[in-house]
C-alpha positions, -999 to +999 in steps of 0.1 A: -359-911-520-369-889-551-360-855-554-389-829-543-384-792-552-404-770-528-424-734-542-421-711-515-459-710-497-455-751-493-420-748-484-431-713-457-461-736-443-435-759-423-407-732-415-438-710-401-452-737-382-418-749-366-418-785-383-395-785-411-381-812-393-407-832-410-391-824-445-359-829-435-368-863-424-388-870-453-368-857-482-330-860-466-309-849-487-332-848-518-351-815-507-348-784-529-353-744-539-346-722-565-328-690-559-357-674-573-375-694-542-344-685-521-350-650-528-387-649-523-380-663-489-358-634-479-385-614-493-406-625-462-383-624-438-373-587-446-416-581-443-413-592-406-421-632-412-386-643-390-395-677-386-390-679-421-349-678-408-354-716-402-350-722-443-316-700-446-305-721-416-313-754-429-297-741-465-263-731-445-267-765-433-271-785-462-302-800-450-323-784-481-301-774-514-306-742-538-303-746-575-304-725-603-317-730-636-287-746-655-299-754-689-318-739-720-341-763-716-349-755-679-347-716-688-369-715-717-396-735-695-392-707-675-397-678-693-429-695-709-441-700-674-436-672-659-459-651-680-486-667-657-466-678-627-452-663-599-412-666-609-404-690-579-435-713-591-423-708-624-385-719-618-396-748-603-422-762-620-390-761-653-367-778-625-389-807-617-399-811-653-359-812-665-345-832-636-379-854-631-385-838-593-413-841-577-431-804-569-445-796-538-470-767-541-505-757-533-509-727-561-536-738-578-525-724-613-489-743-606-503-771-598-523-772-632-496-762-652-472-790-638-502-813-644-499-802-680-461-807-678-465-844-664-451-830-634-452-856-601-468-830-576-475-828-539-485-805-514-486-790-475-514-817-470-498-844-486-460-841-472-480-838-442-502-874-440-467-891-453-451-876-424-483-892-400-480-927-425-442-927-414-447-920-384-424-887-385-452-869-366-488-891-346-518-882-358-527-857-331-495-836-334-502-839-374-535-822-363-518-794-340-492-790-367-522-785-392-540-759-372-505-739-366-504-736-402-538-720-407-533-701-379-503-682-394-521-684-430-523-715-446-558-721-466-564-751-464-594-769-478-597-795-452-594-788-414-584-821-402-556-846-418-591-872-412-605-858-442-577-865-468-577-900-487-552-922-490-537-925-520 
């Protein structure tokens, strides 16, 4: 399984909608943060978002890993990004690049700038039709999951998993 590194909205849309089960079966011991991310996460919790708990627990319990930016390479990317980015984005987007990750984000501006990069990117949509192809969630429950995450603010441009293509 490839390594996925995780911004912290895409990462927040499953910990706030009570399925990171899904990543952890997807992305088993291949699923990632920053401590920039890490950080940004505690951020939320401290403004009231408690659900967002479920991420420090699955950290504690190895089921999602936090790196930091360990090269020159992977910090210079950095500082260039984050000029534009938000620094979680930013830290990530240089991890994926350097270690060949896949990025899981739906920033628009992220998302183009990994495109730039040659970055392999997903998103909250995507992760979630893999988890319905793998039959990790059915269809239905894909769909409650989906509303769940919109509820507690997700924008998403499509309100049923129906209207995404297959790849």
């Amino acid at each position: 399984m490839p390594e996925i590194i995780f911004d912290c909205s895409s990462l927040s849309n499953f910990a706030l909608s009570d399925s990171l089960f899904i990543l952890e079966n997807l992305y088993k011991n291949s699923a990632f943060i920053t401590n920039l991310v890490s950080a940004e996460i505690l951020t939320g919790i401290q403004q009231g978002y408690s659900d967002l708990r479920e991420i420090q627990k699955a950290l504690r319990h190895g089921r999602l890993k936090e790196v930091i930016l360990n090269s020159a390479k992977e910090k210079s990317l950095y500082e260039v990004l984050s000029v534009s980015l938000g620094h979680g984005e930013a830290s990530s987007i240089a991890v994926a690049k350097s270690r060949g990750f896949i990025f899981a984000c739906d920033d628009r501006a992220a998302r183009r700038e990994s495109g730039l990069l040659s970055v392999k990117l997903t998103g909250t949509l995507g992760i979630l039709k893999k988890a319905v192809k793998h039959q990790i969630v059915n269809l239905d429950e894909g769909h409650s999951i989906l509303a769940k995450m919109i509820e507690r603010g997700f924008y998403s441009p499509v309100k049923s998993l129906n209207e995404i293509k297959d790849p």
